[in-house]
C-alpha positions in Angstrom: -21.3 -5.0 9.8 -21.7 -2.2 12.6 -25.2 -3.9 13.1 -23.5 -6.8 14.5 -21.5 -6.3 17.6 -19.2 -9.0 16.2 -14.8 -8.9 14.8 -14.6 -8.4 11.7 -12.3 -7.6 9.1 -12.8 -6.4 5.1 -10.6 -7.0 2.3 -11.4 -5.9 -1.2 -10.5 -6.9 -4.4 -10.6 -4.4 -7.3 -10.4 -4.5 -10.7 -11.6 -8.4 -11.8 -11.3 -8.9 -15.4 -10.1 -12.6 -15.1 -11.4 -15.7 -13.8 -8.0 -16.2 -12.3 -8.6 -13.5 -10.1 -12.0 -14.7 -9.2 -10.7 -18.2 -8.0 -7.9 -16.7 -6.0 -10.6 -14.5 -3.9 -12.7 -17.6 -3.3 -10.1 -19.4 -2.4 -8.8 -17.0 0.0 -12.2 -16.4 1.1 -12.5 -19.9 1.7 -9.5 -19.9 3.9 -10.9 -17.7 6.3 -14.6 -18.3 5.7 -15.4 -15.1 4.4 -18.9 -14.2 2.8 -18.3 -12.7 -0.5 -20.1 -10.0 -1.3 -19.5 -8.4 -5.1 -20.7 -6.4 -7.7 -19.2 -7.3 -11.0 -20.8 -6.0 -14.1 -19.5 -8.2 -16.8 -22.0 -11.2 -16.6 -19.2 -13.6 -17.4 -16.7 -13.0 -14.3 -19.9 -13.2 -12.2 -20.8 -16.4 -13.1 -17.3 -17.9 -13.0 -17.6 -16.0 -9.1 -20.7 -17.6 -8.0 -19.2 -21.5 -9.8 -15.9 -21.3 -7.7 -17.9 -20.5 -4.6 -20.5 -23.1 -4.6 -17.3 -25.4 -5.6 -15.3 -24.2 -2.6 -18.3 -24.1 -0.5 -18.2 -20.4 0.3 -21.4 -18.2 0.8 -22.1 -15.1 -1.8 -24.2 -12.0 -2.0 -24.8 -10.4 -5.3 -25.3 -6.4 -4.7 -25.7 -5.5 -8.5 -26.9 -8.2 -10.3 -30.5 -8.1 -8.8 -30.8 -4.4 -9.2 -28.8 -4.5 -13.1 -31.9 -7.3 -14.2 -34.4 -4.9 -12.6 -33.5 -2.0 -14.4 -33.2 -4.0 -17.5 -37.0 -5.0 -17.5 -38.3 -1.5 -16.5 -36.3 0.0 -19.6 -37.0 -3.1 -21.6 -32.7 -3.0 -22.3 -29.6 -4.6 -21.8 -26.9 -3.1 -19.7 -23.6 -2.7 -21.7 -22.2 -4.9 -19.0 -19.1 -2.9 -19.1 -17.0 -2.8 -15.4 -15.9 1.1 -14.6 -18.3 3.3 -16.9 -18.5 5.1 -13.4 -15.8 6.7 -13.0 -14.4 6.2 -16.9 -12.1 3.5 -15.3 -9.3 2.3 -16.5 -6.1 -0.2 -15.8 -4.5 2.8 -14.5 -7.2 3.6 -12.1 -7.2 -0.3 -10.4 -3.5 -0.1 -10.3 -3.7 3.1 -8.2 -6.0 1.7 -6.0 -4.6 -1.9 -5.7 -1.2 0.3 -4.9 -2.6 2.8 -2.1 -4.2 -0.6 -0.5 -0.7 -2.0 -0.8 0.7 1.5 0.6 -1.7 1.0 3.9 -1.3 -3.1 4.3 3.1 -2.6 4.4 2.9 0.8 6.1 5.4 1.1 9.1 7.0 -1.9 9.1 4.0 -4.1 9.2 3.5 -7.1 7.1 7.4 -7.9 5.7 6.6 -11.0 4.7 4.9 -9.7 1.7 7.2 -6.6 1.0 8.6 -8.4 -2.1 5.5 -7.4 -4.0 6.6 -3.7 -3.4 7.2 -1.7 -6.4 9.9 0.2 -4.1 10.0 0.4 -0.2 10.9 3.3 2.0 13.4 3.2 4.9 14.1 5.7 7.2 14.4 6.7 10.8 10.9 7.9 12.3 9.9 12.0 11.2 11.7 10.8 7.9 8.0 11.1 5.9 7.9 7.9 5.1 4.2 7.9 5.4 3.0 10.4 3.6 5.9 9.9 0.9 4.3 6.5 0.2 0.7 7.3 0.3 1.5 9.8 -2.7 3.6 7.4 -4.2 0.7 4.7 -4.2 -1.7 7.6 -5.9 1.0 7.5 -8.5 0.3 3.9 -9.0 3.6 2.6 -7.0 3.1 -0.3 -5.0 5.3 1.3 -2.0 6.1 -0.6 1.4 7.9 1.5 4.2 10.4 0.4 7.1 11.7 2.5 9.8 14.6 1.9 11.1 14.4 2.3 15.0 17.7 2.3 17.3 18.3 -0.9 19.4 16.0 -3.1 16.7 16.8 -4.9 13.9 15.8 -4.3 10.1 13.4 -7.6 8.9 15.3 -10.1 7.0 12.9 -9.3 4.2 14.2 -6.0 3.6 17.7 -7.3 2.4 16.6 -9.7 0.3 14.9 -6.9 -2.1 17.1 -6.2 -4.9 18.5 -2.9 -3.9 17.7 -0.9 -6.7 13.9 -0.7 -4.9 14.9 0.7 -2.1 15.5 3.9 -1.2 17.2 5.2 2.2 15.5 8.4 3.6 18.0 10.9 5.2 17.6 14.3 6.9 19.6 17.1 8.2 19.7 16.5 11.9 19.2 20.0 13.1 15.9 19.6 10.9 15.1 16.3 12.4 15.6 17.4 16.2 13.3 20.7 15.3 10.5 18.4 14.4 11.0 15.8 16.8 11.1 18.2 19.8 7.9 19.2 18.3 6.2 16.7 18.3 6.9 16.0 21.5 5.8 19.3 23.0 2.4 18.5 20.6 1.8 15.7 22.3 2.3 16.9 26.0 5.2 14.4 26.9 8.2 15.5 28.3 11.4 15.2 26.4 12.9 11.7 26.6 15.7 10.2 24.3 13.5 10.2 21.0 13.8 13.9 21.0 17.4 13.9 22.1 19.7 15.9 19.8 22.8 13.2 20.5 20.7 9.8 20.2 19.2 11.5 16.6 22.4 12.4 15.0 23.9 8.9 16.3 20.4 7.5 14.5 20.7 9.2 11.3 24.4 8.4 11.1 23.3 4.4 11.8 20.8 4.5 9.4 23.5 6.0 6.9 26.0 3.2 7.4 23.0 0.5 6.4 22.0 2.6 3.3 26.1 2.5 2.2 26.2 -1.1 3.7 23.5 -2.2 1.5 23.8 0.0 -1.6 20.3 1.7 -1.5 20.4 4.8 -2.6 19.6 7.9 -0.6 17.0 10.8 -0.7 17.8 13.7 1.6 14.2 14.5 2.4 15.5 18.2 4.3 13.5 21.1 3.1 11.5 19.4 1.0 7.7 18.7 0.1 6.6 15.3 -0.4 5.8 16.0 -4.2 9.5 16.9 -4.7 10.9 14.5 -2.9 8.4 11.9 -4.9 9.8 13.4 -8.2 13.3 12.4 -7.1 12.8 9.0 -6.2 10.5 8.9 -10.0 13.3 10.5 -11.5 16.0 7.9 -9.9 13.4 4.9 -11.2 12.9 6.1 -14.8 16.5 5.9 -14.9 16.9 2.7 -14.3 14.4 1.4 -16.8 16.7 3.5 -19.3 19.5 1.2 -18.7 17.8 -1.8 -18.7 
């Protein structure tokens, strides 16, 4: 696509065992009219691909295929037609990746409207890692939105209407927060304005307190911390709950 000095945007879908899954991304590709471009090794899903596109009228390209049949006749064999010999793939492995994708789509607030499908979602005030928190939470196979929660704006609707056992209220020490805040200031050459003011963060942390009690979400001081402990915690607070249920 960097041949073509064209807009353009790419969505991929990973791990398609079943034909549901096949109609869905010709449908959406349809929506949009998207070329589908795919390389599915089991024969079967391929050819249910390349029905539901000619049926929905949407254009294909076949990467593997082509080159699978090729190598076949040189070496006078069939391919096992097995998806994720690669790699030794598994269920675990797509859910990874379908979660980091997840991780990057609802990352900083952005696309609410399709937070529900979190596993858990993050909210915090900014320097609260809730970035790199759920990055390593998607690697773990968590679908994990995050929301920060920014002074004079309100939260998305979308956010309260989670049950509130999935989401999890980031906290810090303020004395930590104005360390790295006035840091990252001086990093990036500005002078220091209110985001970096030790008044407006403790009044910020102490807001964003009052929604965590408000709401019941439970809370993860992040002070001190790496992001692998402060992952376990939030693991630990999860595995929990499936022991009640």
């Amino acid at each position: 696509m960097l041949q073509f000095h064209r807009d353009w945007n790419l969505r991929t879908f990973v791990g398609i065992r079943y034909e549901s899954e096949v109609r869905r991304v010709a449908s959406e590709a349809e929506r949009v009219g998207a070329l589908v471009v795919f390389t599915l090794v089991d024969g079967r899903m391929a050819e249910a691909l390349l029905r539901e596109a000619a049926r929905c009228g949407v254009p294909t390209v076949d990467l593997l295929g082509p080159l699978l049949a090729k190598i076949g006749e040189i070496l006078q064999a069939q391919p096992r037609s097995q998806p994720g010999l690669l790699h030794g793939i598994s269920d675990d492995y797509f859910r990874r990746i379908e979660a980091v994708e997840f991780a990057v789509r609802h990352d900083d607030g952005a696309n609410v409207a399709t937070l529900f499908g979190a596993d858990l979602v993050l909210a915090g005030a900014s320097r609260t890692s809730k970035t790199p928190l759920s990055m390593y939470l998607a690697q773990r196979g968590y679908k994990t939105g995050n929301v920060p929660i920014v002074p004079g704006v309100e939260l998305p609707r979308e956010l309260f209407d989670l049950d509130p056992r999935k989401v999890f209220g980031l906290t810090i020490n303020p004395s930590v927060m104005i360390t790295v805040r006035q840091a990252r200031v001086r990093a990036l050459g500005t002078p220091y304005t209110h985001y970096a003011s030790s008044e407006a963060i403790v009044e910020e942390i102490r807001r964003a307190r009052r929604i965590f009690r408000q709401h019941g979400w439970r809370v993860v001081d992040v002070s001190g911390r790496a992001v692998e402990e402060n992952a376990a915690r939030i693991l630990q607070l999860i595995d929990a709950d499936r022991s009640t249920r």
